[in-house]
N, C-alpha and C positions, 0 to 999 in steps of 0.2 A: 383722634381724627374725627371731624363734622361728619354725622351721619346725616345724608342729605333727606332720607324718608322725613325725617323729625323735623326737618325746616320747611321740607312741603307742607306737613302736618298741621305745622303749625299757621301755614299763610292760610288754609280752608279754614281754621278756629280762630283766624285772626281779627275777623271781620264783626262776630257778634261777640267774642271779648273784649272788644275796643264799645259796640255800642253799651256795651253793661257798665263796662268801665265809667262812660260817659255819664251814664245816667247815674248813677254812686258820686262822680265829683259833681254833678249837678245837685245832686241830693243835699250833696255836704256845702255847698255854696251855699247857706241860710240867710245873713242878713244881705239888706241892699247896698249895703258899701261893695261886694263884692260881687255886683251885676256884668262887671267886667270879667271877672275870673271866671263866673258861669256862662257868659259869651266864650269867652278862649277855648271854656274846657268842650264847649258845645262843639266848634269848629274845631276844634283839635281830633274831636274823638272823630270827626267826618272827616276830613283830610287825612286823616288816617284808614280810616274804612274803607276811604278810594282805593288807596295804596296799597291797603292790604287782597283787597277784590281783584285788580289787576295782579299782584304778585302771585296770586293764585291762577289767574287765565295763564302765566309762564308758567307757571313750578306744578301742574296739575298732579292729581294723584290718585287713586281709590284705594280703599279700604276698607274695613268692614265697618267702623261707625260713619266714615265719610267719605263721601265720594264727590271727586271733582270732575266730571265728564263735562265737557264743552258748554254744554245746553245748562248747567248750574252755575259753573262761571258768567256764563251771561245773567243767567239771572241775578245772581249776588251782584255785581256790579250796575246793572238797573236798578234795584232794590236798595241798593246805598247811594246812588245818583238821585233818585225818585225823593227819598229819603232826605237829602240833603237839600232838594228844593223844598220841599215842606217845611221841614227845620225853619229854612232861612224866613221863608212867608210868615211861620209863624212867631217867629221871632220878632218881626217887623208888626205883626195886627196885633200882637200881644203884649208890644209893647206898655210898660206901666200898668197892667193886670196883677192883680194880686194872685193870682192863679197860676202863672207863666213860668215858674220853677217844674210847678208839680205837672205839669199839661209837658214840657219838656222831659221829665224824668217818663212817664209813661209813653209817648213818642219814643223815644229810643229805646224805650224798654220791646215798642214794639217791634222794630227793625231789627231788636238783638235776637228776636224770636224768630222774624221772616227769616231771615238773613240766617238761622239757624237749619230750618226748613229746607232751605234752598241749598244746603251741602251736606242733610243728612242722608244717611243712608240706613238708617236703623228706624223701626218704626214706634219701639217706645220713645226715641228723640223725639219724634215725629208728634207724638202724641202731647208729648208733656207742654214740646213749643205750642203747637198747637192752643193750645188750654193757654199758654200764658199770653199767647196774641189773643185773646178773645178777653180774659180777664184785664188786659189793657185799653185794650177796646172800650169796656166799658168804663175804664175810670176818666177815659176821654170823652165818653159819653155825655157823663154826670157832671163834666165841669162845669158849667153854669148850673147846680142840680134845682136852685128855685124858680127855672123853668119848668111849667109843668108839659109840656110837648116834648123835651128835651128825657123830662123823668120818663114819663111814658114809653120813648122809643127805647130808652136802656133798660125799661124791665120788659120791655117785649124780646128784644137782643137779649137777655139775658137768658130767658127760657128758651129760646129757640137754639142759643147758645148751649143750652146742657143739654136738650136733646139731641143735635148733633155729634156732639163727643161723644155719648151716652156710644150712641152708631156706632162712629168710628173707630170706639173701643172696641165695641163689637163685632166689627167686622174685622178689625185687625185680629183677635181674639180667634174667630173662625178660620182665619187666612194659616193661623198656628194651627190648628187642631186639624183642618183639613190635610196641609202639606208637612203637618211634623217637623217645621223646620224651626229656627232662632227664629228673632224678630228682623233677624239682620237679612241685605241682599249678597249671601255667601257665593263667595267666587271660585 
């Protein structure tokens, strides 16, 4: 018999496995004969994201790594629509840029992390996405890196970048030691 917890489960982790997904067949799409297939696999992994975003606003559920309460569902599904217009803009000004694989793999790598964000419920989740949307950040940053305005703002985001986590370690850190509890929000 289909246990249904396991298909709820899966539609909250559907949505940043599909954008990692994405960003792996983007990765592996190397030469330019195959600017097509890294187009499909772009809009595939998004048309799917949708799909999977809304199947989550039905099939809700919480748990102890992830929680789908109303207000996450919306956001994941903002978050992959937001997401999906960017893509597409970028895709279009990016055109014929030598750049425009690896600007795409880090883009969705971002989403895979929001979109991570937005349905955890554990705060080491919380923490790791965290860390890897910033470290995306800045490799979007540095795409053009022989600009030097462009360098500049990404080593200033970058420290201000580790002092933050640095924090939020820390304060998640205290949040344990004061209430004794997991990282998780136990029900």
């Amino acid at each position: 018999m289909l246990d249904v917890q396991a298909i709820e489960f899966s539609f909250s982790l559907l949505v940043p496995l599909l954008f990692g997904v994405g960003a792996v067949a983007t990765g592996l799409a190397t030469n330019q004969n195959s600017l097509l297939a890294r187009s499909l696999t772009f809009k595939l992994a998004f048309v799917s994201a949708v799909a999977a975003a809304i199947g989550s606003w039905w099939w809700p559920v919480d748990g102890v790594w992830f929680s789908q309460a109303p207000l996450a569902s919306i956001m994941l599904l903002l978050t992959t629509l937001l997401g999906m217009v960017l893509g597409r803009f970028s895709e279009r000004y990016l055109a014929g840029e030598p750049g425009q694989r690896r600007f795409m793999i880090w883009l969705q790598g971002i989403l895979a992390s929001v979109s991570m964000i937005a349905i955890t419920n554990h705060l080491l989740v919380f923490l790791v996405s965290w860390i890897a949307i910033s470290a995306s950040l800045h490799q979007l940053l540095m795409f053009f890196p022989d600009r030097p305005r462009a360098a500049l703002a990404a080593h200033k985001k970058f420290i201000f970048a580790r002092i933050a986590e640095f924090c939020l370690a820390l304060a998640f850190l205290l949040l344990y030691v004061q209430y004794d509890t997991p990282f998780t929000n136990s029900k």
